[in-house]
N, C-alpha and C positions, 0 to 999 in steps of 0.2 A: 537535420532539421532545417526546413527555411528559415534563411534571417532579414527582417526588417530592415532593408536599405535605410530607410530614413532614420532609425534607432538603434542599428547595429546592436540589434536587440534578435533570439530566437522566438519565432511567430510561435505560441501552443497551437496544436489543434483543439476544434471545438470536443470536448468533455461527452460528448455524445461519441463523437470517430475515438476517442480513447477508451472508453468501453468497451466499446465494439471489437477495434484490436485485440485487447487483452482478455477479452471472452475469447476468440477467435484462434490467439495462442492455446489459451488452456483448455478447449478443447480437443489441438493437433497433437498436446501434450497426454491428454489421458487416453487418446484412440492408439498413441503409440504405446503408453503404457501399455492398454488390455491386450497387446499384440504381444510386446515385448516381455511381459512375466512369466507367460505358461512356458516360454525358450528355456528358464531356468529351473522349472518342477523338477526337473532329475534325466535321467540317462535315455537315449531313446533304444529299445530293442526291437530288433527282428519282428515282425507279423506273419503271424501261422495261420491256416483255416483253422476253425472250430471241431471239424471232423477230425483232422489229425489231433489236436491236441486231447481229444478223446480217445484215437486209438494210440497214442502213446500212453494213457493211463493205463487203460487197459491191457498192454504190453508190461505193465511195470517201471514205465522209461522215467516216471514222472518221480521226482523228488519231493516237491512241494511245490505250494499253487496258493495264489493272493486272488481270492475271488471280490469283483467288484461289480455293481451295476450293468457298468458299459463296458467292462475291462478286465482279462482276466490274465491274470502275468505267472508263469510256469515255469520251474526249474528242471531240468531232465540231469537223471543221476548218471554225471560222465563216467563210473564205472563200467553201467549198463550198456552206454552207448558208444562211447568213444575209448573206453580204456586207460582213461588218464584222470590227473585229479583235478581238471580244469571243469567246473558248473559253466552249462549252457542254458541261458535265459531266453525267454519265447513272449511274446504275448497274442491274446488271440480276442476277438469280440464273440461275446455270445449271440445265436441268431431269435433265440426266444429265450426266455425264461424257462427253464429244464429244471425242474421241479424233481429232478431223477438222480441229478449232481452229485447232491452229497453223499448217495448212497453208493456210487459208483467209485468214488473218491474213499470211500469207508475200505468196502472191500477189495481196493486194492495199494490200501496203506501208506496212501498219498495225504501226508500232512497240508491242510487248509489252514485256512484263516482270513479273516474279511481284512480290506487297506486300513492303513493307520490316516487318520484325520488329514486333511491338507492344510498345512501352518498359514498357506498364503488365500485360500478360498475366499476370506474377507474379500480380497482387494477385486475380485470377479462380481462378488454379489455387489460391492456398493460401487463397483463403474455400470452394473446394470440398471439402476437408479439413478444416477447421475447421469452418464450419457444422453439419455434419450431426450432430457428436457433441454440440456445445455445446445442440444443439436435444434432443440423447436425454436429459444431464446435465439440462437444464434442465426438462423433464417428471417427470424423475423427481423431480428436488430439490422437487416442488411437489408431487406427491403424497407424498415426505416428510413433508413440511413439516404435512402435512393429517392425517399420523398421527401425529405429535408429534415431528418434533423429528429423524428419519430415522437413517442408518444410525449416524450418531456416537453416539444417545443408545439405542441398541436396548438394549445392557446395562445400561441405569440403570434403577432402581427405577423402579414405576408407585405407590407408594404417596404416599397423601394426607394432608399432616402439619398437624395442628395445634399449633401453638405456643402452650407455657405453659398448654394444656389447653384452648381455649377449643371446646369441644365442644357447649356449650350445655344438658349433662346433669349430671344430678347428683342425689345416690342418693337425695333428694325425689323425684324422676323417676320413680323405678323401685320397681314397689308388688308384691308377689305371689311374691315371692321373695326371704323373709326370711333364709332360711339361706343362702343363693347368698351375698345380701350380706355375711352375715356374716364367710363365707371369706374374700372380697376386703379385708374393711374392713382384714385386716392388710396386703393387699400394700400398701394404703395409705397407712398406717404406716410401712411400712417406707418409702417412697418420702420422704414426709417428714420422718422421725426417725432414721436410717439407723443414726446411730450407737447406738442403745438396742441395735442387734440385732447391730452388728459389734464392739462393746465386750467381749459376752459369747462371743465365738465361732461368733455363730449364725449361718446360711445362709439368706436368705431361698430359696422356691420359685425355679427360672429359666421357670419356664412354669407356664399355669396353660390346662387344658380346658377347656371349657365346652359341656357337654355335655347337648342337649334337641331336643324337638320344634322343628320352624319357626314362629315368629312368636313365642315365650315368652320373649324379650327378652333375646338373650345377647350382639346386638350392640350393644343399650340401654347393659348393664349395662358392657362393655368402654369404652363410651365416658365414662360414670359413674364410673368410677375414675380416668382422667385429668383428669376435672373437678373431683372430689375434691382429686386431688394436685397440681394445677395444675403439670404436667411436658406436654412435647412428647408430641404422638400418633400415631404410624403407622400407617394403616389400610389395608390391601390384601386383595384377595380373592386365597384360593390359585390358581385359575383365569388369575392376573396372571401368574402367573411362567411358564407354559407358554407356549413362541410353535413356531413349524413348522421354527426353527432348534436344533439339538440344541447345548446349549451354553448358550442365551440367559436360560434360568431359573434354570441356574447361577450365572451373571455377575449377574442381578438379584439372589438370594438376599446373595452377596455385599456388594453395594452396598448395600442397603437396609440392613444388620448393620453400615458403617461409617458411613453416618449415624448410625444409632442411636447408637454408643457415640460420638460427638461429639458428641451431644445429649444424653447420661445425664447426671441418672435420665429414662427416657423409658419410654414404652410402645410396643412393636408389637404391632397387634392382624392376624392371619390367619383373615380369614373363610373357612367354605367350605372349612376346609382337606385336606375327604376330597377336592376336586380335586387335591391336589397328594400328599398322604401317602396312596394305595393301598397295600394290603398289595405287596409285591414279590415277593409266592408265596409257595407253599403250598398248605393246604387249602385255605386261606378266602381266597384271591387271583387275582391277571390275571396268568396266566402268559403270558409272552410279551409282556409291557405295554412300552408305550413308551417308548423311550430317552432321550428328552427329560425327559420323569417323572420318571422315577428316576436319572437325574443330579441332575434341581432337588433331589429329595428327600434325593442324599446328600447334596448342599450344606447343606442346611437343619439334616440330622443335623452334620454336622461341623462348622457355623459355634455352634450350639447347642452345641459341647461345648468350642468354642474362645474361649470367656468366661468368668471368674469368677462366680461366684452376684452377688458383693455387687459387682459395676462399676454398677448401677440400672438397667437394662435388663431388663424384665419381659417376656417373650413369652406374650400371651393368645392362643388360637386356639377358635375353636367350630365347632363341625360337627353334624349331626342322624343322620349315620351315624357311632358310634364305631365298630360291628363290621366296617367295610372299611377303617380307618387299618393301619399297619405298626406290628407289635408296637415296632417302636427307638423309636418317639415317645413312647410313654407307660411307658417305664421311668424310674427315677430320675434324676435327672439333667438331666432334657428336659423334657417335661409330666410334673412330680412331682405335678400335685394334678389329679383331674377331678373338678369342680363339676358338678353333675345342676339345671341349671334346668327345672322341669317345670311341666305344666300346673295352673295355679295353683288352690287350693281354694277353697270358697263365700268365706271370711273375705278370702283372696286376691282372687278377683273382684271383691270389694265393694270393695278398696282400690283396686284398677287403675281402677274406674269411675269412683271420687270425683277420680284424679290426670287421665284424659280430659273429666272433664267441669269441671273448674275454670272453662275460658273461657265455658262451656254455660250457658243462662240454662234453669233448672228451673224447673217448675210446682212447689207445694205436695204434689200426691196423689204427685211421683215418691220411690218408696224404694227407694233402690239396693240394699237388701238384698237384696229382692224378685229383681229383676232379675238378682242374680247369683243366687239360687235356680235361676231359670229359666235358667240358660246353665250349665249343666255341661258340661265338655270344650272349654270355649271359652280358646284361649291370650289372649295381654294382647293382640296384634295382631288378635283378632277381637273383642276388646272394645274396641279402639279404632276400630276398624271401625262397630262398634256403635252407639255414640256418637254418630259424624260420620253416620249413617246416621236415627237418629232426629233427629236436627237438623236434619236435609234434608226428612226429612216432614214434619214441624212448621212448616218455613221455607212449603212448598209448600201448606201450607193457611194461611198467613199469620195461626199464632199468636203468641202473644206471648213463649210459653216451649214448653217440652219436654216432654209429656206422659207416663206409663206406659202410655199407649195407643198413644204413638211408639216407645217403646222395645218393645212387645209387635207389632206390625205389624212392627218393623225386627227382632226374632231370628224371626219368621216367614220375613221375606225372605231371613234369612243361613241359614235353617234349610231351607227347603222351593223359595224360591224367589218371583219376582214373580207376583201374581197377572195367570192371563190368562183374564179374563171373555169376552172376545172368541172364545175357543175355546167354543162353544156344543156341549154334548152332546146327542144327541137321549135320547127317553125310556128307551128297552132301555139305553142306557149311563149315565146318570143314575141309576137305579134301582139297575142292576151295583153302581156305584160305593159309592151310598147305603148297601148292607147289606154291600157287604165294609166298607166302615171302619168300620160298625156293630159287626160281627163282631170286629173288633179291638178296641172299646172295652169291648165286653161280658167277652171271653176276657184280655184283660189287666187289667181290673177285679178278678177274681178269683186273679187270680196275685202270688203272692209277687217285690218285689226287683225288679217293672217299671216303678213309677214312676204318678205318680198323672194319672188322664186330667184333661186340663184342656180340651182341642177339638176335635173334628169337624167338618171338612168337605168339600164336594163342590166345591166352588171351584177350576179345574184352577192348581196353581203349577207354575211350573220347565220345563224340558224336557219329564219325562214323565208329571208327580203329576198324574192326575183327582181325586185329593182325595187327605186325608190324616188322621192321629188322631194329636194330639202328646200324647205323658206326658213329664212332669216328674217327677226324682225328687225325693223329698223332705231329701235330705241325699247330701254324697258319699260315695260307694261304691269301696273298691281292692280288693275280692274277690267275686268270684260262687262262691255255693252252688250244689252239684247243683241242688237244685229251681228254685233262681233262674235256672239253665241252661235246666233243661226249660222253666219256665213262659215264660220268653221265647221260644222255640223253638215255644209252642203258641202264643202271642199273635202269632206272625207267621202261622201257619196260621190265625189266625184267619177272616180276610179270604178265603181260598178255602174255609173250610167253609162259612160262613155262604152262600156264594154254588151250594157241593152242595145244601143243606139247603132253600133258597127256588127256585133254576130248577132242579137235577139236573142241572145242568152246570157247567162253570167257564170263565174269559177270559181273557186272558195277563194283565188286571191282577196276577197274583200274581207274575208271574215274576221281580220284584225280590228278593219275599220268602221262595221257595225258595231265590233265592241266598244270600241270608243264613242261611236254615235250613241248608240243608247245609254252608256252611262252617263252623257254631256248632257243628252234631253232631260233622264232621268231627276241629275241634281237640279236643271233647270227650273224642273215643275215642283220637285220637291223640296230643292234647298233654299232654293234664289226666289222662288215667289214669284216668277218670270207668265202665271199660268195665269187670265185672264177668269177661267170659270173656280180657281180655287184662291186666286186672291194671294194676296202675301201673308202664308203659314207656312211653318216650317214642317214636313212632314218625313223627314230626314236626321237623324240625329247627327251634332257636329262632332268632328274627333275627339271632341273632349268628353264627350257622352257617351261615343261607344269604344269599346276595345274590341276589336280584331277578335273574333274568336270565340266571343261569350256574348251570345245569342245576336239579333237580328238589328240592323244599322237602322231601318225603318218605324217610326213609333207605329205603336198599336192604332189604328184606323177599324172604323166601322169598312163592310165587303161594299160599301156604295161610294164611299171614298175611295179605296182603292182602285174600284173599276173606272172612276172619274181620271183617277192618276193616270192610268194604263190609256186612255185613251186618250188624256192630253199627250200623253208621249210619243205616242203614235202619231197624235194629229201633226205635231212640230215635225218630226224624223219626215215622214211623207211631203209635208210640205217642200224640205228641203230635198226632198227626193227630185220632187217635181221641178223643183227652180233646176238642180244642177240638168238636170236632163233635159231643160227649154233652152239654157245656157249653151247645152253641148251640139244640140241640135240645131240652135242657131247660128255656129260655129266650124257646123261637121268640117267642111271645106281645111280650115286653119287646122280640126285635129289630125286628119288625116295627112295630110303633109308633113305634120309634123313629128308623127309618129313614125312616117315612113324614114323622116331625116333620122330621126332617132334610132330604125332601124337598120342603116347604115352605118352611122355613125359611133351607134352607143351608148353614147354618153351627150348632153346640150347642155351646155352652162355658159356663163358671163352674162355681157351685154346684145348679141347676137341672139343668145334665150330670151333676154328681157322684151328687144324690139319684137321678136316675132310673137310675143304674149298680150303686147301692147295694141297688137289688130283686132284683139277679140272685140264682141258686140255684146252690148248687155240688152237683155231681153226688157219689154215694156212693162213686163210686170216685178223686174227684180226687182225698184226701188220701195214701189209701193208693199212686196213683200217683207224687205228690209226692217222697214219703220213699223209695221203692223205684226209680220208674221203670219199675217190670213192670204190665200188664194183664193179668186171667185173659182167657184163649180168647174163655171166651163173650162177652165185654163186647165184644170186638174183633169178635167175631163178629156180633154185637148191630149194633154202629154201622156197619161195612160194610153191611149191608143198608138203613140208613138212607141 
């Protein structure tokens, strides 16, 4: 038996694996029984055919004869046969039922008689009874056993506790969400100072949201506050408490709420909690949602409102869809605070990078400012992604440290994807390629709000990239201008004008980048209000109105509104058609060169890209399309013929 270092104490096993065991023996125990009893029935004899043992009756040979069912045991008179006074026993199976036996057995004066009872037959009939289930029990008890623990433990929490907080985290840890932390630092407080806040009357939160994208570190951050306050941690995904017994997420809900307050001040932390709190109807919900759900979730409401604020018991939950919770969660009471952890800013980035890369052994040229310049929109879990990804190419070229040339090859990779050389273009698609990403360096060069070009290439990444043209913006941005709309709307056409304007044809290479086009126009007319004939209405519903999946993201419009929508969308897309392709055309000179260096070369980045982008000409009509949006006739007329 294992023993307890710290209590030189015998660990038991859990009462479930000691069942299990001692079913397990007494099982091995009665199969060997049913084996080993029939060994002791009595003497084993000889086996005869059936035929002979007939024609020695009918010779006379036979003495006496013990007739049974399945089993017929014969003595031949050693007079007759052998000459001595030694009995030779036989036994033989019947091949049918010979209904002729006895009479045969009469007239030739062979004393019968049926077997005498078997003293032990019990113990056969009642292992045939008892086996069979002991063997069901005992399958099942072991595939219990394999899911933790079986039907005694179904209603107990799955949550994972750490004790006295030892999480490993702590708000050193956790860089890029300064205000997040700050909210928390009272629950903190409070957990360790309790009395400051119950002296004066006050109520700490009973819950606290935590509410952001995926990867932006809300599970970091929950664990961060227990490490803090060095109290007990319960962590379970909402996802735990649902099982296919209705009932079972109830009774976990439960359990998990009397732990906790035997271990207050404590935390429970509920990840993921949009699995377990769905709206339970309504506009915005699963009508008709499942019964098991929404019992866990009364539980959850009812055991939340069956505590005191101040017993220490903090219930932290994060999710990345607040607009599908049920409104009961986030009223007072329950989750009184929702914390917004969001995708973190350049200053942000820079701090996330410096807390991943502590262990990292850096070159001199690396400056992590840099670095988070060039990753905007990247949460802390793809900067730490980042990280372990430039170290690995650093590793693989067996440097010494971590170059900006690793970290710029590794947000390539998390950005576009791995290079695959091996995909060999031939020339017509190399060329293709060469002036549409041309065409986008050129047309986005000159546009407001798209961010500045830093490389060019034809080098295929990813799934589907024959190449590609990365801009960096120069600072974060939380609002796009009209024209910052349109001009990025023309810098994704750029790539298929460029490609009108050199063969007078075009290649599905664009077909990503109309998708993009048209859903920018699309929210433009419909969400943003951007549309001059439909005015500022929303005809678009915002993520918090619609869910993915359950019916249509557009509100109901009359068919005259819609065909207004459709054709403002059109009209914006073509306009910017028209601009990148007066753009390129006023240009061709500068695309053409530059596509050819590109296709020498490969690859065009730095400062050398920048100057030669810097030559472009902006046509007469850009500005005035910029600030308006409108094209006269002729100019549209003008470029279509182009």
């Amino acid at each position: 038996m294992p023993i307890d270092t710290k209590n030189k104490s015998p660990i038991k096993p859990p009462k479930m694996r000691q069942f299990g065991s001692s079913l397990f023996i007494l099982l091995t125990l009665l199969l060997l029984l049913n084996f080993i009893v029939p060994s002791f029935s009595g003497p084993q004899y000889p086996q005869a055919p059936y035929s002979e043992f007939i024609a020695q009756v009918q010779q006379g040979n036979v003495e006496r004869a013990i007739i049974g069912s399945d089993r017929i045991q014969y003595v031949l008179n050693p007079e007759n046969v052998y000459g001595s006074d030694i009995d030779k026993v036989f036994t033989t199976t019947p091949v049918a039922l010979d209904l002729d036996l006895p009479k045969i057995l009469r007239e030739n004066n062979v004393e019968f008689a049926a077997p005498p009872p078997d003293k032990n037959a019990w113990i056969g009939t009642l292992l045939s009874w008892v086996i069979p289930p002991l063997i069901f029990f005992g399958i099942w008890g072991f595939f219990m056993r394999r899911q933790g623990g079986g039907v005694l433990t179904v209603g107990k929490s799955k949550a994972r506790i750490f004790s006295e907080g030892v999480t490993g985290v702590k708000f050193s840890d956790v860089a890029g969400v300064d205000e997040a932390k700050t909210e928390l630092e009272e629950i903190v407080d409070f957990l360790k100072n309790a009395d400051k806040y119950t002296r004066l009357g006050a109520k700490i939160p009973k819950g606290a949201l935590l509410v952001g994208p995926p990867g932006t570190g809300k599970t970091l951050l929950a664990k961060a506050i227990a490490g803090e306050a060095g109290v007990p941690f319960f962590s379970i995904s909402g996802s735990e408490f649902i099982e296919l017994f209705v009932g079972v997420g109830a009774a976990r809900v439960r359990d998990l709420f009397e732990q906790a307050k035997k271990q207050s001040p404590c935390i429970v932390f509920i990840d993921e909690l949009d699995a377990l709190g769905k709206s339970r109807g309504g506009a915005n919900g699963f009508m008709g949602g499942n019964d098991e759900r929404e019992q866990t979730l009364n539980q959850l409401l009812t055991e939340m409102d069956g505590f005191d604020a101040n017993t220490g018991v903090i219930i932290i939950a994060a999710t990345n869809r607040p607009e599908v919770l049920d409104p009961a969660l986030r009223r007072p009471g329950r989750f009184d605070r929702q914390i917004v952890v969001d995708r973190p800013d350049k200053i942000g980035r820079e701090a996330i990078l410096r807390v991943h890369s502590r262990n990292v052994k850096l070159t001199e040229d690396v400056d992590l400012g840099i670095v988070a310049v060039r990753t905007p929109g990247f949460a802390g879990a793809d900067l730490a992604n980042l990280v372990n990804e430039a170290a690995l190419l650093a590793a693989r070229q067996n440097r010494d440290g971590v170059t900006l040339a690793d970290f710029n090859e590794a947000i390539e990779r998390l950005v576009a994807g791995l290079e695959k050389r091996s995909r060999v273009l031939n020339e017509t698609e190399k060329k293709t390629v060469a002036y549409h990403e041309v065409g986008h360096a050129i047309v986005g060069a000159l546009m407001p709000g798209t961010g500045r070009v830093e490389k060019i290439s034809v080098v295929p990444r990813g799934v589907g990239a024959l190449g590609y043209t990365i801009q960096m913006p120069e600072e974060d941005r939380f609002l796009m201008i009209e024209d910052e709309i349109r001009g990025r709307i023309a810098t994704l056409l750029g790539g298929r004008s460029a490609e009108e304007i050199i063969f007078g044809k075009v290649s599905t290479g664009a077909s990503d980048d109309i998708q993009k086009t048209t859903e920018l126009a699309e929210r433009a007319v419909t969400l943003y209000g951007m549309s001059d004939k439909l005015g500022p209405i929303a005809f678009e519903k915002m993520q918090q109105q619609f869910i993915p999946g359950y019916g249509n993201s557009r509100r109901d419009v009359s068919s005259e509104v819609a065909k207004v929508i459709d054709t403002e969308v059109k009209h914006m897309v073509d306009n910017a058609h028209h601009i990148a392709l007066s753009i390129l055309y006023k240009n061709r000179k500068l695309l053409e060169e530059t596509a050819m260096e590109l296709l020498e070369k490969e690859i065009l980045e730095g400062e050398k890209l920048r100057e030669k982008l810097q030559q472009a000409i902006a046509p007469e009509e850009l500005e005035e399309w910029l600030r308006t949006g409108q094209l006269s006739d002729d100019i549209v007329l003008m470029q279509t013929k182009i």
